[in-house]
C-alpha positions as CSV (number, residue, x, y, z in Angstrom):
1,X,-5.7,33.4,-13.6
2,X,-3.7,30.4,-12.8
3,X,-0.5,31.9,-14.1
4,X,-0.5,34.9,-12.2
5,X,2.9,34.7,-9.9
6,X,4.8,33.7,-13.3
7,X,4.0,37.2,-14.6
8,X,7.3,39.4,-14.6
9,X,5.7,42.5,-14.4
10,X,3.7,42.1,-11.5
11,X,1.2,45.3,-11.9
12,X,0.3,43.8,-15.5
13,X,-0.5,40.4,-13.8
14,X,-2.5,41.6,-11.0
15,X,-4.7,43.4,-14.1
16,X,-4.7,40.6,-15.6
17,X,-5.6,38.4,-13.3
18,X,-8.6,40.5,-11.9
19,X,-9.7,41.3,-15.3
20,X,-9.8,37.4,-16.4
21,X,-12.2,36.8,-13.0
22,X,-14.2,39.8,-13.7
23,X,-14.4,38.9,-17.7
24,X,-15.8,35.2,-15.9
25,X,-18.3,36.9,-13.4
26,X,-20.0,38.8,-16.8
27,X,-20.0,35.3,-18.8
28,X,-21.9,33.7,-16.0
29,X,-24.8,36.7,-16.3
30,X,-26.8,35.1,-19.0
31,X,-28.4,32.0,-17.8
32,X,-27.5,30.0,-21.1
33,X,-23.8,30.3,-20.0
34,X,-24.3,28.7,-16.8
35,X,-24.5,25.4,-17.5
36,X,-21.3,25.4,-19.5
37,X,-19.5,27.1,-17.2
38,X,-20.2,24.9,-14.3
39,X,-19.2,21.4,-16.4
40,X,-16.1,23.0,-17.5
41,X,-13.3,21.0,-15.5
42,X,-11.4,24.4,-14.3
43,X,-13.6,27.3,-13.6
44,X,-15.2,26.1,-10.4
45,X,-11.3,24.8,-9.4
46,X,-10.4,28.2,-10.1
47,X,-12.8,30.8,-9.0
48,X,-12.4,28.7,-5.3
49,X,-8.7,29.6,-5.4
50,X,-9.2,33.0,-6.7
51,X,-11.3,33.6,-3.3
52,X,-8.9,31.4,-1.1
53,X,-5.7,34.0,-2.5
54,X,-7.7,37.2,-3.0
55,X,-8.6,39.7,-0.2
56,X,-10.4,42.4,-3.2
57,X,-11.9,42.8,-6.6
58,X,-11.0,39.6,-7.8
59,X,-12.5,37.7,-4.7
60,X,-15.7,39.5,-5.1
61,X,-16.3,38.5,-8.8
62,X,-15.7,35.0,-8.1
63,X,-18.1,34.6,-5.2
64,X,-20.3,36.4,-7.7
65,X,-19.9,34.2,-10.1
66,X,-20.4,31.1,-8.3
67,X,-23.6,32.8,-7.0
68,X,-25.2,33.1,-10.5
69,X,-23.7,30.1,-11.5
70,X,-25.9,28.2,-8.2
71,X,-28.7,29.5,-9.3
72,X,-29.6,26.7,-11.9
73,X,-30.8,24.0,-11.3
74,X,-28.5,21.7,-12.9
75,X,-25.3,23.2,-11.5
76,X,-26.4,22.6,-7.7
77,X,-25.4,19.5,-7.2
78,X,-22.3,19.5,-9.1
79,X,-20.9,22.8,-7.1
80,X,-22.3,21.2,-3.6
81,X,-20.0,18.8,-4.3
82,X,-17.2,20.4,-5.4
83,X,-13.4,20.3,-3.4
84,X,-13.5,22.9,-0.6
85,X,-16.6,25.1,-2.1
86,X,-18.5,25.0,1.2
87,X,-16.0,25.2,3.2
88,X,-14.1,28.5,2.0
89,X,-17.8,30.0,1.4
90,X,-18.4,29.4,4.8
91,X,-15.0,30.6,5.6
92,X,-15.9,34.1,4.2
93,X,-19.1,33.6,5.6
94,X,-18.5,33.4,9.0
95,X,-16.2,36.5,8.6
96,X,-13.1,34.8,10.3
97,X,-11.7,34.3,6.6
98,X,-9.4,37.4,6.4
99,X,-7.6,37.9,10.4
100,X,-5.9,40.7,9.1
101,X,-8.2,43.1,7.4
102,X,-8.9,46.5,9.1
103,X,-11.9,47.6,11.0
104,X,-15.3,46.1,12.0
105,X,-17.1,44.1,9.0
106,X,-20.3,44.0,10.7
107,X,-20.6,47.4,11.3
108,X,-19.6,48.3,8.1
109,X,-22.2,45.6,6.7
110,X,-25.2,47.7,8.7
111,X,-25.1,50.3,6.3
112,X,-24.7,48.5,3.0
113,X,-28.2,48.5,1.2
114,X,-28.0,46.4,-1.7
115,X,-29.1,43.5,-2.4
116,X,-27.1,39.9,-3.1
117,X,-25.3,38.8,-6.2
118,X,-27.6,41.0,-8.5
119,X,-26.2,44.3,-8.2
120,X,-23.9,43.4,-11.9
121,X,-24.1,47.3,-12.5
122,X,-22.8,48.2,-9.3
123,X,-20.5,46.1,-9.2
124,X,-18.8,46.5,-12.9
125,X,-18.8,50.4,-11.8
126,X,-16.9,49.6,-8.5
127,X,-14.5,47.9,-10.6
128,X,-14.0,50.5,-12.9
129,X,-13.3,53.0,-10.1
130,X,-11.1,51.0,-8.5
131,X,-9.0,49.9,-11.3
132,X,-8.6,54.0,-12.0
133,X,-7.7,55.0,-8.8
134,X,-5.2,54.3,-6.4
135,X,-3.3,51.8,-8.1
136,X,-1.3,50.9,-4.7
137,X,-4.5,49.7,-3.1
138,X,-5.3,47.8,-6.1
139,X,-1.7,45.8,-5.6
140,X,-2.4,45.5,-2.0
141,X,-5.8,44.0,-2.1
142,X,-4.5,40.7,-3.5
143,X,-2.5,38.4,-0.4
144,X,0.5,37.0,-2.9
145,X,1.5,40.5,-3.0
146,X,4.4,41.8,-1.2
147,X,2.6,44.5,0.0
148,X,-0.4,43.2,3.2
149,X,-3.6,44.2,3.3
150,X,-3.2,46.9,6.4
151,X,-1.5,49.0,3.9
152,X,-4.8,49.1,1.8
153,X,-7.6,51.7,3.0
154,X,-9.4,49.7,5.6
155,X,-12.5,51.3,3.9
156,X,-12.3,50.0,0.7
157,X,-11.1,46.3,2.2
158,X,-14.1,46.4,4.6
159,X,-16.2,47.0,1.1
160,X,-14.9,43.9,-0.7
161,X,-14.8,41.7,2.0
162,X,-18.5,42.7,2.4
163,X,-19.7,42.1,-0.8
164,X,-18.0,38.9,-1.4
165,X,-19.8,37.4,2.1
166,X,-23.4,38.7,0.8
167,X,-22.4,36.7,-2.9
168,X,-21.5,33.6,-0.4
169,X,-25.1,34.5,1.2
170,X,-26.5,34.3,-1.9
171,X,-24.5,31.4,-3.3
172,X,-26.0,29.4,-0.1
173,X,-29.3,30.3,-0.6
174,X,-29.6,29.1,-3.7
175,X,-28.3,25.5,-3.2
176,X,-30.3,25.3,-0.1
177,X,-33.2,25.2,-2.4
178,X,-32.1,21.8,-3.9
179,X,-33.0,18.9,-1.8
180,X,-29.3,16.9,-2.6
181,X,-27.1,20.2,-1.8
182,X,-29.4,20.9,1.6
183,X,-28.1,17.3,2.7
184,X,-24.5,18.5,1.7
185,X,-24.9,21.8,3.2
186,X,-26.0,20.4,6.4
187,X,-22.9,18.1,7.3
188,X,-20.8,21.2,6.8
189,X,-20.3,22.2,10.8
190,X,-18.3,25.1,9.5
191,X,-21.6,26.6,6.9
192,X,-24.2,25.7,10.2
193,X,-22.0,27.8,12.4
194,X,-21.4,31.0,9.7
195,X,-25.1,30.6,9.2
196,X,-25.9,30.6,13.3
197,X,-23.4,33.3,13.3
198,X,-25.1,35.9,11.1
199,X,-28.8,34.6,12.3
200,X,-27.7,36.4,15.8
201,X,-27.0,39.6,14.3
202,X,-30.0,41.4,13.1
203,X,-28.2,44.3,11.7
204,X,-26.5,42.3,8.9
205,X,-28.9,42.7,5.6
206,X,-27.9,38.9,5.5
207,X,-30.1,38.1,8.4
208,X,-33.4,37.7,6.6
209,X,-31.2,35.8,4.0
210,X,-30.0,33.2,6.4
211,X,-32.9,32.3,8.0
212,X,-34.2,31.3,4.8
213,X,-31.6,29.3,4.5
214,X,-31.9,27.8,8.0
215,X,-35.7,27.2,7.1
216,X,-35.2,25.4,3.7
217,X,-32.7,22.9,5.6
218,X,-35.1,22.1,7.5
219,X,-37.0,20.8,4.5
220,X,-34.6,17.8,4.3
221,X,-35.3,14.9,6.9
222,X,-32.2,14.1,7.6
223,X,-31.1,17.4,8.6
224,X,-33.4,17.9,11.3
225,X,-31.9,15.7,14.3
226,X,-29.1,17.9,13.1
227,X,-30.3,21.0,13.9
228,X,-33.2,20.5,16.7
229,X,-30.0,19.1,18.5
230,X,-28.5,22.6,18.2
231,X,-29.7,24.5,21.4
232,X,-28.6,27.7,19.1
233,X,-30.4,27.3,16.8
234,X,-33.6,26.9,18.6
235,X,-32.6,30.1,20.6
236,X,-32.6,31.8,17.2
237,X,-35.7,30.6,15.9
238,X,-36.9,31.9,19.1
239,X,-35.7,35.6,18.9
240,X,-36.6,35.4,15.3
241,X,-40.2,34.7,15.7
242,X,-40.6,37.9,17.6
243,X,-39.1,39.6,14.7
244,X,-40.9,43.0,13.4
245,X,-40.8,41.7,10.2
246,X,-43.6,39.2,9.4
247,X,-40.9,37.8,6.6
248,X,-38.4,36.7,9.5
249,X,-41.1,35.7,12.0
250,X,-42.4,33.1,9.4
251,X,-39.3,31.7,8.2
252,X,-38.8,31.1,11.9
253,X,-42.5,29.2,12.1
254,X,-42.2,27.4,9.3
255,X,-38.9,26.2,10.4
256,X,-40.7,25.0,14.0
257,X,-43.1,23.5,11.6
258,X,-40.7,21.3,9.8
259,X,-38.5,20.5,13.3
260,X,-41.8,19.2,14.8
261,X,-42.4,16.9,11.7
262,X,-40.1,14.4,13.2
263,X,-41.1,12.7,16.1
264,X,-37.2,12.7,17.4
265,X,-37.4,16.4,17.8
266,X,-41.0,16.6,19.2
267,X,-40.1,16.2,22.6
268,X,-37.0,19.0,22.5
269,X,-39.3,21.4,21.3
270,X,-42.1,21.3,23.6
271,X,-40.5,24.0,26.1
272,X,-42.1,26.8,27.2
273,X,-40.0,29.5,25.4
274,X,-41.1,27.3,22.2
275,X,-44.7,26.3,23.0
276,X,-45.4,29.9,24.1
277,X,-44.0,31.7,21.1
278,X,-46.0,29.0,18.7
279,X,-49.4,29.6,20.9
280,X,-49.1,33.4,20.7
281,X,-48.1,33.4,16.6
282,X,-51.2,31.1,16.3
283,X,-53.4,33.6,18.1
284,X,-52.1,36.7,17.3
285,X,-50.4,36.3,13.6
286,X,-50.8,36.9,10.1
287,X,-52.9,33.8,8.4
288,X,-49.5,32.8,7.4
289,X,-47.8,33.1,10.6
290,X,-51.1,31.1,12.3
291,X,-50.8,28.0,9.5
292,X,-47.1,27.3,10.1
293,X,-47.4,28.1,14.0
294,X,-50.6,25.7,14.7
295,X,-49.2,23.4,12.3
296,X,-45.9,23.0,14.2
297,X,-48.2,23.0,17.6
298,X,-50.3,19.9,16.1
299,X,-47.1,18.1,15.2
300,X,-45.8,18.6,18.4
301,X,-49.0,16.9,20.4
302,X,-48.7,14.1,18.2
303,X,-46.1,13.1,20.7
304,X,-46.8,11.4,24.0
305,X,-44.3,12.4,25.7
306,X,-45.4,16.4,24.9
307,X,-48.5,15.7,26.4
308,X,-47.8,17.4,29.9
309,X,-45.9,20.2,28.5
310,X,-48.6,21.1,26.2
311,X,-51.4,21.3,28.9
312,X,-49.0,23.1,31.4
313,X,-48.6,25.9,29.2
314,X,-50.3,28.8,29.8
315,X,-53.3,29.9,27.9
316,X,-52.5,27.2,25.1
317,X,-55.7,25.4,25.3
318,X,-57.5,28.0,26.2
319,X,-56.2,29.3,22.5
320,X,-57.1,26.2,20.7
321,X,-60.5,26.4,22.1
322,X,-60.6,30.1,20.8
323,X,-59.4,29.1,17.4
324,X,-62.0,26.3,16.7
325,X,-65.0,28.4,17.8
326,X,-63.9,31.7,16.5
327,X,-62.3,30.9,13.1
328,X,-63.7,30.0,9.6
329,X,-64.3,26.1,10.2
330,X,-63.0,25.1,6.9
331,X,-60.1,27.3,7.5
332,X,-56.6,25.4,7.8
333,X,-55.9,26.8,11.3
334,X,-59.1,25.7,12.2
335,X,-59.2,22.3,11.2
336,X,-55.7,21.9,12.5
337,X,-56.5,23.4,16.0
338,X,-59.7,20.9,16.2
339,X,-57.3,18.1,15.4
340,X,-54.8,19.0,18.3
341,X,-57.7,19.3,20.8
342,X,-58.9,15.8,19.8
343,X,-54.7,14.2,19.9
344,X,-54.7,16.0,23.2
345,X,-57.7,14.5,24.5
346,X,-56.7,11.3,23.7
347,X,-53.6,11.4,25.0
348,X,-55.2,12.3,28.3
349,X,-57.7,9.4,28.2
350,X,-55.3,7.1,27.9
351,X,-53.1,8.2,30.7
352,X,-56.5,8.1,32.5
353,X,-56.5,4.7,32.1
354,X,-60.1,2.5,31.8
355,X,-61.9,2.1,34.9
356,X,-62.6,-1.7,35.2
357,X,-66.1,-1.5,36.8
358,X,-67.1,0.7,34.2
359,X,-69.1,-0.9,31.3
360,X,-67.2,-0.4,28.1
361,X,-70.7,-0.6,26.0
362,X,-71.5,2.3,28.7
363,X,-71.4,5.8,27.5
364,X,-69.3,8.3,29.5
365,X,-71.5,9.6,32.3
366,X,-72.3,13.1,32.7
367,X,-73.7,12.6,36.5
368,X,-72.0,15.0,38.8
369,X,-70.8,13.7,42.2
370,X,-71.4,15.4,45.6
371,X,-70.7,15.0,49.3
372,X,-73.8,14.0,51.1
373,X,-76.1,15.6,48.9
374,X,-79.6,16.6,50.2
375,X,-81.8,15.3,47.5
């Protein structure tokens, strides 16, 4: 692979040189090889400049191949940290990788229906095809060549490029799962904005995808001043709780839910748009969607400061009170929507203040008060 432009004969090196990736991709499958692979000092070096020169085949098996190699455990840390991974992942990502393929990827992406970095079958039979058919778009999908990409069927470009962006997808989601690579990931301001990117459009099969991602960041402490500071992300997180799908809805809860554990972001959240969305998902959800919503509500009243947004907003209270008398009392929601009534109420008593001819021993009166009463 890194002796391809000293080949002479320059078709035998580009099938060379695809072959070698593709014969890599296959020795990542089993999970015994992974390990190996990933300590070996010039695999990782080289499948990142494979996908930094290759606009085809070859790119596609090495974002596949770093996607199976991120799925273990022991590798996530040591590709996190690798020279330029993230940032030419999120460079194919975002889609703004290639400025002079052909067509629109996104809409191509719409009608894709397969699913990331385990399709091996499909994929070993794409390369077969395309290493037997037109051999002059197999010389033009590789950017040394002489020949540019336009003069390879926009189609077939559009496919590649695809696939390689759902193996970065899938690449991403893995090492978000590790608690070191989420910290990585998440001083990476070009991976935020690929992932921001595709979380707007809900037509791309990665959509579900990255808000997973999004919501496993969110798991890591330090990356949430990071992103509750993002108005785009909270817009997203917005639209995506009123997903149809209750998979996207809760990955957008339980990311509220996780924001809200930090008291920096407590106060940011408690908006309307926010605070409405969480009251309604709490009311109307699955039990799922009511857990993370009332949980992210609870964390949010443990805030001062969200003390007048929370009673301002319409119906909330009047939710909480409907929760604790109409749910199973042992039931999380329950318990969590009693606890938020009781911060709220203190919160309120002490902006009441104490009154100082009132007896502290004296127990709150329940006398009501009239004007000129006839008794």
């Amino acid at each position: 692979i890194k002796d391809l432009h000293l080949g002479i004969d320059w078709d035998a090196s580009m099938e060379a040189y695809i072959r070698a990736t593709i014969a890599i991709s296959h020795l990542s499958e089993p999970k015994e090889n992974r390990v190996v692979l990933a300590q070996h000092p010039d695999v990782v070096t080289t499948l990142i400049g494979v996908i930094e020169q290759d606009k085809g085949e070859a790119r596609v098996a090495a974002c596949r191949s770093l996607a199976l190699l991120s799925k273990v455990q022991q590798n996530k840390a040591l590709l996190v940290k690798a020279d330029k991974l993230v940032t030419v992942l999120s460079g194919i990502l975002s889609g703004r990788f290639d400025q002079t393929g052909g067509g629109d990827i996104q809409d191509f992406e719409s009608g894709v229906g397969m699913s990331m970095s385990s399709n091996s079958q499909e994929s070993r039979g794409r390369s077969q095809t395309s290493r037997g058919g037109d051999n002059s778009c197999n010389s033009s999908t590789v950017s040394a060549a002489s020949v540019t990409i336009r003069q390879c069927h926009s189609s077939r470009y559009q496919e590649f490029f695809s696939l390689a962006r759902m193996n970065c997808c899938a690449a991403f989601s893995h090492l978000a799962k590790d608690c070191f690579a989420s910290a990585q990931l998440g001083r990476h301001d070009s991976f935020l904005d690929a992932i921001v990117t595709l979380c707007n459009n809900s037509r791309s099969p990665m959509y579900s995808h990255c808000l997973e991602i999004l919501c496993h960041l969110t798991r890591f402490p330090g990356n949430v001043d990071i992103l509750a500071s993002r108005a785009s992300v909270i817009k997203i997180l917005i639209t995506s709780g009123k997903a149809r799908t209750v998979r996207e809805r809760l990955w957008a809860l339980r990311s509220f839910q996780n924001l809200a554990f930090d008291s920096v972001s407590r106060i940011s959240l408690a908006t309307d748009p926010v605070l409405v969305l969480l009251s309604t998902c709490a009311f109307q959800g699955t039990k799922e969607e009511q857990d993370a919503a009332m949980g992210a509500i609870m964390n949010i009243a443990l805030e001062p400061g969200t003390i007048i947004s929370l009673t301002n907003t319409k119906s909330l209270i009047a939710i909480l009170v409907n929760i604790t008398n109409n749910t199973e009392p042992s039931s999380e929601v329950c318990v969590r929507a009693r606890r938020t009534l009781k911060v709220i109420g203190t919160w309120i008593n002490t902006l009441a203040g104490e009154d100082e001819q009132e007896d502290k021993n004296e127990r709150l009166s329940l006398v009501p008060s009239g004007w000129m009463k006839w008794q």
